[in-house]
C-alpha positions in Angstrom: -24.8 -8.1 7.5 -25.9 -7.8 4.2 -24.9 -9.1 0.6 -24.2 -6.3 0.0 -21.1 -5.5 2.0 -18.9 -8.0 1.0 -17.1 -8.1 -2.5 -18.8 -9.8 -5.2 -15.0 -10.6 -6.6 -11.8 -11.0 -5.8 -11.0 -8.5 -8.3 -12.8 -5.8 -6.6 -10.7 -2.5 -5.8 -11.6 -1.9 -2.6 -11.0 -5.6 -1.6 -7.4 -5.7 -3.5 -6.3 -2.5 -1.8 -7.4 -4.3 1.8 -5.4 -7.2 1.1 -2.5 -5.7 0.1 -2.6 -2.9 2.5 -2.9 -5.4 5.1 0.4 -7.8 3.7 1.7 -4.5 3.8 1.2 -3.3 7.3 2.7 -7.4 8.1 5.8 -6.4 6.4 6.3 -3.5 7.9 5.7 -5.0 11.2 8.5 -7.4 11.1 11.3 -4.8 9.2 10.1 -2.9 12.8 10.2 -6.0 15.0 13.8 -7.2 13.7 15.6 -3.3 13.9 17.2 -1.6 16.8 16.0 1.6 18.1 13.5 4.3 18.2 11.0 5.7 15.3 12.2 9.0 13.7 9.7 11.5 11.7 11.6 9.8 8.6 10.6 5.9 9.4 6.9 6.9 10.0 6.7 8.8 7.2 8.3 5.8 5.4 6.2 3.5 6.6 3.1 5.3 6.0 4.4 5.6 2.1 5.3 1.8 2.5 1.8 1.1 3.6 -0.8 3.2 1.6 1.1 4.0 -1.5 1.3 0.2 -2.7 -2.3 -0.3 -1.2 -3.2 3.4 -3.9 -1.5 1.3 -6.8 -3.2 -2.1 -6.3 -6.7 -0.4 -6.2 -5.8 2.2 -9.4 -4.8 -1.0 -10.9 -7.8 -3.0 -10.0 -10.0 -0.3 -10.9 -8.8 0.4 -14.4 -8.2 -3.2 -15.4 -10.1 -5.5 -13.1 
């Protein structure tokens, strides 16, 4: 692997909206983990909006004041 594939800085978009798509996905794995029951079209849907909307945010954020 190159240099060049890894962030230069912690502050770089791509690499904030990993890490906090990633925490995330954890989250959402335990809320799943410690309720009863099957997934309805609802929970995906809410956990997809749990897991890339914050991960959109963090990397507009980065992005603009990073």
């Amino acid at each position: 692997m190159s240099a060049q594939e890894f962030p230069s800085s912690w502050t770089e978009p791509a690499y904030v909206a990993t890490v906090v798509g990633v925490l995330a996905t954890g989250a959402l794995v335990f809320y799943a983990a410690t309720t009863p029951g099957e997934p309805t079209p609802g929970t995906v849907g809410f956990v997809l909006l749990s897991v890339t909307g914050p991960a959109t945010l963090a990397h507009e954020l980065a992005r603009r004041f990073g």
